[in-house]
Every structure is written in structure tokens, then in C-alpha cells.
KEZASE-439460 format. One record per residue (C-alpha): x, y, z. Coordinates in Angstrom, 1 decimal, decimal comma. Layout:
BEGIN
<rec u="X" v="Y" w="Z"/>
...
end
This chain:
BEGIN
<rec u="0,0" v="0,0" w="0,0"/>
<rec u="2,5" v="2,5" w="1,3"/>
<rec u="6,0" v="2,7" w="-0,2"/>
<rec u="8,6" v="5,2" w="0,7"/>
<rec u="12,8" v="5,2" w="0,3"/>
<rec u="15,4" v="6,8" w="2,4"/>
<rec u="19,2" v="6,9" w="1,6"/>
<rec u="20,8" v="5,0" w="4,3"/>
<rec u="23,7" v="7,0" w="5,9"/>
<rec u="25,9" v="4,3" w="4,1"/>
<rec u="24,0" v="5,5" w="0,9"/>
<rec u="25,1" v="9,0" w="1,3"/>
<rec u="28,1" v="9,0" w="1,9"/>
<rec u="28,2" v="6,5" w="-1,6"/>
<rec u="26,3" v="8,9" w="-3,7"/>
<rec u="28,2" v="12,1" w="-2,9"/>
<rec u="30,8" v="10,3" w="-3,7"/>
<rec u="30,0" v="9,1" w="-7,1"/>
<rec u="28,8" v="12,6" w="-7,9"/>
<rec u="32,5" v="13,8" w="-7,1"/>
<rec u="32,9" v="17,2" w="-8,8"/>
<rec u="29,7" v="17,3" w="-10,7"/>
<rec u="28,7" v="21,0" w="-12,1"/>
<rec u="25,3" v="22,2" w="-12,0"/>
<rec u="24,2" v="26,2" w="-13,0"/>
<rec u="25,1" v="27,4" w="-9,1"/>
<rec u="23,5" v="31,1" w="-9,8"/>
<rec u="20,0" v="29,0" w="-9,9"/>
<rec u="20,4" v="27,3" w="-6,6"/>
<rec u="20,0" v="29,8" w="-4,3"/>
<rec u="16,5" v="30,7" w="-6,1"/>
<rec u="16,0" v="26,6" w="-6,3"/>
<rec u="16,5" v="26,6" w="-2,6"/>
<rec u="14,8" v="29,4" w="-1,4"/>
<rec u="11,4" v="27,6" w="-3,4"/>
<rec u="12,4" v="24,2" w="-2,3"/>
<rec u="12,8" v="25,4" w="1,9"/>
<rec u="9,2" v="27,4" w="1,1"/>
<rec u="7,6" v="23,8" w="-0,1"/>
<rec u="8,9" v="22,2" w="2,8"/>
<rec u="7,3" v="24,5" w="5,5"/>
<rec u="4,0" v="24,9" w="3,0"/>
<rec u="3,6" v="21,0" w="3,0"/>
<rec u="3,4" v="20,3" w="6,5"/>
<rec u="2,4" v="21,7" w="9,7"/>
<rec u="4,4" v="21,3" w="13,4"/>
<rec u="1,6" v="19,8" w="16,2"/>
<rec u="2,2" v="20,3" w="19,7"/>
<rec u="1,9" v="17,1" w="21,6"/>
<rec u="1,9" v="16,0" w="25,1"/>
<rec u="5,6" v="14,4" w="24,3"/>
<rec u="6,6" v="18,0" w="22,3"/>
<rec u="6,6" v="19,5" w="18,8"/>
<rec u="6,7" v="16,9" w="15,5"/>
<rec u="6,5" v="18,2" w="12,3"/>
<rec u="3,9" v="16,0" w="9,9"/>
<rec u="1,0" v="16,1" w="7,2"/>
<rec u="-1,5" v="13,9" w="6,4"/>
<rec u="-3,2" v="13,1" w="3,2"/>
<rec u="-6,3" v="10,8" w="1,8"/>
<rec u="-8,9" v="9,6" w="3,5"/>
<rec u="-9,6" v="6,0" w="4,5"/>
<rec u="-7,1" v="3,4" w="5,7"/>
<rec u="-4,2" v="5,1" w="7,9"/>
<rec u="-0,9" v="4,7" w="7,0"/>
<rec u="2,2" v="6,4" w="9,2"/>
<rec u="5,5" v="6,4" w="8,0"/>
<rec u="9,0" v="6,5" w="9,4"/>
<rec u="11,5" v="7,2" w="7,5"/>
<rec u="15,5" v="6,2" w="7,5"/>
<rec u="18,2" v="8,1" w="8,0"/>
<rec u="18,3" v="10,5" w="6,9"/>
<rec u="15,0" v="11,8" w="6,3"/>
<rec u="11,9" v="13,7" w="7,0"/>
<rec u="7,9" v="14,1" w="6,2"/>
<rec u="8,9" v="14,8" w="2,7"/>
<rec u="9,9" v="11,2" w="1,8"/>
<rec u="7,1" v="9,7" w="2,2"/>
<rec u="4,8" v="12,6" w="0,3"/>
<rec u="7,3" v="12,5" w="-2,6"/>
<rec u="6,5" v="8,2" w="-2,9"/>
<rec u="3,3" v="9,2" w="-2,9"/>
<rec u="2,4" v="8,7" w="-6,7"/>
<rec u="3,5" v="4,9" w="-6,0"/>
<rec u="0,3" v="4,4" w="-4,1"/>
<rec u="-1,7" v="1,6" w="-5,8"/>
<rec u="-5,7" v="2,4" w="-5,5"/>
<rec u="-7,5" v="0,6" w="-3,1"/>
<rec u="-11,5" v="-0,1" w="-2,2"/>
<rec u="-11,1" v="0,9" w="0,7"/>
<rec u="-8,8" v="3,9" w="0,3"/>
<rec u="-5,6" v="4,9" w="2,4"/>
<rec u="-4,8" v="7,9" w="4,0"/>
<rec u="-1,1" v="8,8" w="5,2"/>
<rec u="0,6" v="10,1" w="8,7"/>
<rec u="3,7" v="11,2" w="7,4"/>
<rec u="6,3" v="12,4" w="10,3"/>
<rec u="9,7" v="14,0" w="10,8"/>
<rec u="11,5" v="11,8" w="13,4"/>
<rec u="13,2" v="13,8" w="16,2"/>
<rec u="16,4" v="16,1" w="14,5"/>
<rec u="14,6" v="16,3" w="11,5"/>
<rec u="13,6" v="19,7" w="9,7"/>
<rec u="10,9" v="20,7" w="12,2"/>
<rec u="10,7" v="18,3" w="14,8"/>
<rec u="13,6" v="19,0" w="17,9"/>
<rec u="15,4" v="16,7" w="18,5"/>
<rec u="13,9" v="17,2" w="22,6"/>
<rec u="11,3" v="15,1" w="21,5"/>
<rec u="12,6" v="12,2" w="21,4"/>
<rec u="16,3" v="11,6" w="21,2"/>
<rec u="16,2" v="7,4" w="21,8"/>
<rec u="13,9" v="5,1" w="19,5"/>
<rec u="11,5" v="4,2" w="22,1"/>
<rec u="10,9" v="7,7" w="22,6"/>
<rec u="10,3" v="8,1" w="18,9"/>
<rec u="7,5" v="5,2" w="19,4"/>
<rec u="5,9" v="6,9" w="22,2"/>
<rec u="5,9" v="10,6" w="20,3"/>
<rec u="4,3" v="8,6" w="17,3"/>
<rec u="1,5" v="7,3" w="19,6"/>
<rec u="1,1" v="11,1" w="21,1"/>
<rec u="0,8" v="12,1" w="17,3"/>
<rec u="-2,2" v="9,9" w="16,6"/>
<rec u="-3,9" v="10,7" w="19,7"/>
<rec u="-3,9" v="14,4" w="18,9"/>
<rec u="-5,4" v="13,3" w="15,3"/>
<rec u="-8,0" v="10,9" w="16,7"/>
<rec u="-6,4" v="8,3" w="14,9"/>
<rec u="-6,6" v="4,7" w="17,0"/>
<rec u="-4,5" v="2,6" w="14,4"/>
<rec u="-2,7" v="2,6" w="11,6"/>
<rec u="0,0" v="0,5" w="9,1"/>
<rec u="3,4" v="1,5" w="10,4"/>
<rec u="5,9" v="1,6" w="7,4"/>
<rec u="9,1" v="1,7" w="8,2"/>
<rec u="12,3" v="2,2" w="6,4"/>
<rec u="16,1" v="1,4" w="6,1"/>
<rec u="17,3" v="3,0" w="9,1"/>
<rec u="13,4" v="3,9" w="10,3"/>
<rec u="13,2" v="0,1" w="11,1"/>
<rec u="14,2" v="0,7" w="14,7"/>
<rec u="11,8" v="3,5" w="15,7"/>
<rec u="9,4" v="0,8" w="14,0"/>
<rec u="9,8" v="-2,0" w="16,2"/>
<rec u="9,9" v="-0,2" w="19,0"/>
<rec u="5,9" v="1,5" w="17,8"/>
<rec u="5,1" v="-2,2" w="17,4"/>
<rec u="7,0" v="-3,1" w="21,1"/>
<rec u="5,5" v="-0,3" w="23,1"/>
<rec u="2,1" v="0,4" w="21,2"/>
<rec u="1,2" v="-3,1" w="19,1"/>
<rec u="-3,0" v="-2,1" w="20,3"/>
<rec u="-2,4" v="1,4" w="17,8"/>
<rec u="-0,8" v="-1,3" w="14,5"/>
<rec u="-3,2" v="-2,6" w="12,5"/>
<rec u="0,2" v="-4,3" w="10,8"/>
<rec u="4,0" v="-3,4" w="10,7"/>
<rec u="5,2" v="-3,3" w="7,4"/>
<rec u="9,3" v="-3,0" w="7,2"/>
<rec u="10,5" v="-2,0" w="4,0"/>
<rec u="14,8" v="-3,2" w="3,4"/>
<rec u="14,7" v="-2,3" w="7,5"/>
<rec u="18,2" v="-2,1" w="9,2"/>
<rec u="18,2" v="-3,8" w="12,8"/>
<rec u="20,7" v="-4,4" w="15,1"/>
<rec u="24,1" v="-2,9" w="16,6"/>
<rec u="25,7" v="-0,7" w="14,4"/>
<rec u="29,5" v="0,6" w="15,2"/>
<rec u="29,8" v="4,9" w="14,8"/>
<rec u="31,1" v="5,8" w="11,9"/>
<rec u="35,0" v="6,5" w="12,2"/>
<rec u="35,6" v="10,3" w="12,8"/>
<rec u="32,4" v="12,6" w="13,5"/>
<rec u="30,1" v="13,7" w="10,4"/>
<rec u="31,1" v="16,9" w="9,0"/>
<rec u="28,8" v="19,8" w="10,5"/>
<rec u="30,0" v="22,8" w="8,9"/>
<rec u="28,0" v="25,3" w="7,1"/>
<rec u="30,4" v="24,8" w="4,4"/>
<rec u="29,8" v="21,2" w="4,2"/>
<rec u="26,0" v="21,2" w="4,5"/>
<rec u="26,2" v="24,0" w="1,2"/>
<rec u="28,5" v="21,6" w="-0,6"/>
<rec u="26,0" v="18,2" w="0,2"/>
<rec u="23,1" v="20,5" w="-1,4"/>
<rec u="24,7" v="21,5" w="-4,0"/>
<rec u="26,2" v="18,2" w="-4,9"/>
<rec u="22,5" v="16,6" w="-3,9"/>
<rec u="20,9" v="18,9" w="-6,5"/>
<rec u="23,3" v="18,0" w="-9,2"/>
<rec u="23,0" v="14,8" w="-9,2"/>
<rec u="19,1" v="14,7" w="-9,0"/>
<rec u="19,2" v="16,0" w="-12,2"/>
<rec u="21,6" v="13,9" w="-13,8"/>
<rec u="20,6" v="10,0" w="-12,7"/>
<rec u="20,7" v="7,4" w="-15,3"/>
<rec u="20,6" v="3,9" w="-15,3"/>
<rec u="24,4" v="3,3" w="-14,3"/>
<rec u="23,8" v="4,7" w="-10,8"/>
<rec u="21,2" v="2,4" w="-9,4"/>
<rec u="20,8" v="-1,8" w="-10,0"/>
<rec u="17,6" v="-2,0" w="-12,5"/>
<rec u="16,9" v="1,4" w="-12,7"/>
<rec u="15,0" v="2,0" w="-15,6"/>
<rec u="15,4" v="6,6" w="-16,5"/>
<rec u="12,9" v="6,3" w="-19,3"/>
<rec u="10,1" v="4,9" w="-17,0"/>
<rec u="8,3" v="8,0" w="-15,8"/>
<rec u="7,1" v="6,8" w="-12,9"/>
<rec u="10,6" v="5,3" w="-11,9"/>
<rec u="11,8" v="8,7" w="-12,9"/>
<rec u="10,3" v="11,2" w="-11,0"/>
<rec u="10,2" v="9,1" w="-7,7"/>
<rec u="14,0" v="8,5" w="-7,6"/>
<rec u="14,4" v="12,4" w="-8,7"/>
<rec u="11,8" v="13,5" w="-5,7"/>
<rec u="13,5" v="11,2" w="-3,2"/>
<rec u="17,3" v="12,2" w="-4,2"/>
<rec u="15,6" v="15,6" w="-3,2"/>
<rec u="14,5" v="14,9" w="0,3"/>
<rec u="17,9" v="14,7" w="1,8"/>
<rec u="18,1" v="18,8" w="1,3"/>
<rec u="18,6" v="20,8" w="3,0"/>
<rec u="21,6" v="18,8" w="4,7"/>
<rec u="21,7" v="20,8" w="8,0"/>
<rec u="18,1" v="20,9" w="8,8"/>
<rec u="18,5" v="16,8" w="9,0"/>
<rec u="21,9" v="16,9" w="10,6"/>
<rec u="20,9" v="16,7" w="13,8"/>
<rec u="18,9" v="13,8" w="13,2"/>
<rec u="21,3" v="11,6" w="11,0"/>
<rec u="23,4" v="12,2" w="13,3"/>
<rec u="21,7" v="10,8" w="16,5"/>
<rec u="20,4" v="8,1" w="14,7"/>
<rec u="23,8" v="6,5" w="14,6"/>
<rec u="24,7" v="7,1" w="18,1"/>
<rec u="21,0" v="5,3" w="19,2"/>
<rec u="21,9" v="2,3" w="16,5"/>
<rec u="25,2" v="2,1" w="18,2"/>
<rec u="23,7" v="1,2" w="21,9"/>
<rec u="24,4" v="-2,1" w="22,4"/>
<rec u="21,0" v="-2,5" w="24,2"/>
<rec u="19,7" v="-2,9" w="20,7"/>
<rec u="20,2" v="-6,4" w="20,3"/>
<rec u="18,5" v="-6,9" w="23,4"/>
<rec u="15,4" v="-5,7" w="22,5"/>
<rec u="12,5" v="-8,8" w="23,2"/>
<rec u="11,1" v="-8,4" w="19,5"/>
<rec u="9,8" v="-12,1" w="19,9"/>
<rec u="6,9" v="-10,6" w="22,4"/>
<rec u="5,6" v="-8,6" w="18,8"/>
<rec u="3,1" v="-10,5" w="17,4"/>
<rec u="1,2" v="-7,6" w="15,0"/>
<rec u="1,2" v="-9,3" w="11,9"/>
<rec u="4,2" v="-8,2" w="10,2"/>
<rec u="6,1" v="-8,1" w="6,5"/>
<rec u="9,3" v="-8,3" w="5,7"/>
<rec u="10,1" v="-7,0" w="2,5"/>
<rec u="14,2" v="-6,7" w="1,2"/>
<rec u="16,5" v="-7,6" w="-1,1"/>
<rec u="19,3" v="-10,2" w="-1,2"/>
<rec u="21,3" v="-7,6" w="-3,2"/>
<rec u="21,0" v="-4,8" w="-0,8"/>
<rec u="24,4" v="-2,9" w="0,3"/>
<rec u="23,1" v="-0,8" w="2,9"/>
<rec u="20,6" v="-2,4" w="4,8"/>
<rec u="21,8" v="-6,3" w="6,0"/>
<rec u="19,6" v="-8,6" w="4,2"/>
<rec u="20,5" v="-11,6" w="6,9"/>
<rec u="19,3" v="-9,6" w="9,6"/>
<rec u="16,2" v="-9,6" w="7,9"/>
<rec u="16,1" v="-13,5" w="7,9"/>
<rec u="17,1" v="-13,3" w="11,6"/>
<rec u="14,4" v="-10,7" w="12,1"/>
<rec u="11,6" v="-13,0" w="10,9"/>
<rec u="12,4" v="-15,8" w="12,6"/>
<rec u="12,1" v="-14,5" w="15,7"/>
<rec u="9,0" v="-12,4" w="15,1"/>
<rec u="5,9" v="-15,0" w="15,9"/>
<rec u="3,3" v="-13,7" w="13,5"/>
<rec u="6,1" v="-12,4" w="10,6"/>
<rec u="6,6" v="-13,0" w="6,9"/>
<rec u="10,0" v="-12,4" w="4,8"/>
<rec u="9,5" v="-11,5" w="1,3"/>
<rec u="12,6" v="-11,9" w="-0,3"/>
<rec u="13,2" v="-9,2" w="-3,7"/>
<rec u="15,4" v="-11,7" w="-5,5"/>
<rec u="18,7" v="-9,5" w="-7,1"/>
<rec u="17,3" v="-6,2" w="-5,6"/>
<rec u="19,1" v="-3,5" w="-4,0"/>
<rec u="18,0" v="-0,6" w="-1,5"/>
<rec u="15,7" v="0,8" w="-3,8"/>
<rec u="13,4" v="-1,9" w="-4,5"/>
<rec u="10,6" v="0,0" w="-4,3"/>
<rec u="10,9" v="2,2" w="-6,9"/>
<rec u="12,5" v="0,1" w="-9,5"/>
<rec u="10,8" v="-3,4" w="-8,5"/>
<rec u="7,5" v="-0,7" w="-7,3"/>
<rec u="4,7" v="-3,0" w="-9,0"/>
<rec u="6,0" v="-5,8" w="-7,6"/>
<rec u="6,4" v="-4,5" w="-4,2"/>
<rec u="3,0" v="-2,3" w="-4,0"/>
<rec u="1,7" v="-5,9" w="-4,3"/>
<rec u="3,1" v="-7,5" w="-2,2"/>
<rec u="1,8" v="-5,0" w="0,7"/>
<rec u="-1,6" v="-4,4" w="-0,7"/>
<rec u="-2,1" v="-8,5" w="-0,8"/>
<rec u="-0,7" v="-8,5" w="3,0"/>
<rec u="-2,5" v="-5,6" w="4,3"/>
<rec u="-5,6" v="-6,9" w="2,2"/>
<rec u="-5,8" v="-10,1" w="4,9"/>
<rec u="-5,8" v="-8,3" w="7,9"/>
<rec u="-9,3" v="-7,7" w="9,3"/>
<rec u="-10,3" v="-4,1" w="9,7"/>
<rec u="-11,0" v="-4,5" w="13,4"/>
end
């Protein structure tokens, strides 16, 4: 039903690099950015709950989906996978967030990932929503869990799209946090949105319009750089704690899928295998050959995978 794509900070760090010194019209960016920062504040609004402020916006009407995104990330991932959406009877309506550190939500509400569970529940309560299809991402995998660990009565189902899991080591050296850096990450960002062809990504297919203005959109969504800092940032430190692997994810039993594939660089496919196995009411769908971004160049086979899944759940 829902499908969204973060960039893994593994992901990042890849892609600037293969845009290296890649030239774009820099007299336009300024006026790009300026339009692209307005959108961003336009698109969403900031609600004040009981837990503090978390940037979101909702869309549709019917069954609700909420998002969390990887790292790094915001609201805007999931609006831009939007027009992957298949078209349901019964309709779907989605709960997009910014996890704590990114754009508009502080990072004060909610630095660890069960406090990023318990600021999504204090979202729906303020929207008089009881339950919804969690979705989470890549590196929004851990907030996910933790939703389903501390609040399984608010999922109707936990859907975990190429999910990272488990103890990760910090990065060696800190991430660069300069203003100069951040400009330079845009810039770089903005280039290579406009210049992605089928060499850059496993089964990418440019000339596929769909397929073409989702990977464009969601290349987009990791600008601006310094507004998600904060947020990238503290999501390694969190998937660092070696409490992680501690966590009793055999007690979830919402019905949950497992979607990844065996190809994929960023996200470890065999802790997805691990993952299932010890969730009691859990299903692995393997992507044969797939990479990170299965869901936008495998999206018809993965928007039915979900819809069938979610399909067989009963309403109530």
C-alpha cells in the first residue's frame, strides 16, 4: 500500500561520492533553494503534543498509514512516494512524520527510539487516529519495532521495508557539520538529481516515468543537509547502543512483512532473515537481485506485495 525510500547514511556518503565534482548552474540554486525550503514549510504543519513538537501532514482519507522514515529523512519522503500508491477499495490515508532532529521536529522530542514510538502514539492521539500500518524504512526500522513493542494495540500491521536492525558501530571520525559542508552536500544533492541514469542504481529504468520522477523526488529529500543533521546524526549514536540487540522483538506479534532484497548494500539482508524468525506472526518477502531501492525500480512488484498483505488483515 504504502512505499517510501530513504538513503541510508551508508547511501550518502556513496552517492556524494559518485557525484564527485559534478557541475550544475550554481546562480540557480540559491533561487531553487529558497522555493524548495518554502515547499517544505507549505507541505506540513508542526503539532504540539503532550511528548513536544513533531512536524507531519496527512493526506487521503480511508485506511491510515504512518511512515518512518530512514536516516536521513523527513515528512517529505514519504509525500514525494506518494504517486506509488496503488488504488485501493477501501482507500488509504497517510501520517507522514519527521522523526526527532529532522527539519521541524527537535530533536527534545525524542532523542532514543522508544521515545520516537511513544511521540508517534502522542501524534495519533492528537489526530484521533486509534490505528494505523506502520511503514518503516532502512534505518526507520528501529523506531518501527519499538511503535510495534510499546504500542502493538495502535498497528493494525508493521510493514518493514529493506529495515536495518541491530548494533551498528559509529562511523569513524564525526560527520562533518560545517556550514560549508552542509552548502556543498546540497549542491552536490541537487546536481546529481538531475543527472541519474541507469548506471547509478541496480535495474533502474530513466525512461520509465514513474521510476523517474520518484528517484528524482527522493534524491531531493535529503536537502537541505543541515536541517537533518541533527537527526542523521543521532540516529547512529541510538543504533550504536548495544542494548539494541537486546530488545524482546519475539513478544511482537502484529502481523508483520518483511520485504528486502538479497542484493542490498546498505541495509543487512541476513538480519532480515534473523528478524523474521524471531517475530511470531512475521513473513519475509525476499526481492530476488534487488538493491536498496526496490521499491521504486521493483515498485509494481512491491505495492503488491503490501496491498495483498495488508488486504488479509481484518479491519478491526
Amino acid at each position: 500500500m504504502i512505499l517510501f525510500r530513504c538513503v541510508t547514511a551508508a547511501a550518502l556518503a556513496t552517492l556524494v561520492m559518485s557525484v564527485g565534482e559534478a557541475q550544475t548552474n550554481t546562480t540557480e540554486i540559491p533561487l531553487w533553494k529558497q522555493q524548495y525550503l518554502q515547499e517544505l514549510r507549505t507541505n506540513s504543519r508542526v503539532m504540539q503534543t503532550r511528548l513536544g513538537p513533531v512536524e507531519y501532514a496527512v493526506d487521503g482519507e480511508g485506511v491510515a498509514y504512518l511512515s518512518i522514515h530512514g536516516t536521513p529523512g523527513g515528512y517529505d519522503i514519504a509525500l514525494a512516494d506518494r504517486r506509488s500508491l496503488p488504488t485501493t477499495e477501501r482507500g488509504f490515508k497517510t501520517i507522514t512524520l519527521s522523526r526527532p532532529g529532522y527539519l521541524r521536529t527537535p530533536l527534545t522530542s525524542g532523542e532514543t527510539f522508544e521515545q520516537q514510538a511513544d511521540l508517534f502514539a502522542a501524534l495519533l492521539d492528537e489526530l484521533k487516529i486509534d490505528r494505523v500500518v506502520a511503514v518503516a524504512a532502512s534505518g526507520g526500522g528501529y523506531a518501527g519495532l519499538q511503535f510495534a513493542l510499546r504500542h502493538p494495540e495502535r498497528c493494525i500491521a508493521l510493514v518493514m521495508l529493506a529495515p536495518a536492525f541491530g548494533t551498528e558501530a559509529l562511523p569513524n571520525g564525526p560527520p562533518q557539520a560545517d556550514a560549508a559542508a552542509f552548502v556543498r552536500q546540497d549542491e552536490q544533492f541537487y546536481a546529481f538529481a538531475q543527472q541519474i541514469d541507469s548506471s547509478m542504481f541496480k535495474d533502474y529504468n530513466p525512461n520509465d516515468p514513474r521510476q523517474a520522477a520518484l528517484m528524482k523526488d527522493i534524491m531531493m529529500t535529503v536537502i537541505p543537509a543541515a536541517e537533518r543533521f541533527a537527526g542523521r546524526r543521532n540516529d547512529l549514536i541510538q543504533r550504536s547502543a548495544p542494548a539494541v540487540d537486546r530488545w524482546p522483538v519475539e513478544t511482537i506479534a502484529v502481523p508483520t512483512l518483511i520485504l528486502h532484497g538479497d542484493a542490498d548494500r546498505n541495509s543487512d539482508y541476513q538480519r532480515s532473515v534473523e528478524l523474521a524468525k524471531k517475530l511470531p506472526n512475521a513473513k519475509l518477502i525476499t526481492i530476488a537481485g534487488a538493491d536498496h531501492y526496490f521499491p521504486i525500480t521493483r515498485g509494481t512488484e512491491t505495492r503488491r506485495y503490501i496491498s495483498e498483505f495488508v488486504a488479509k488483515i481484518p479491519e478491526n
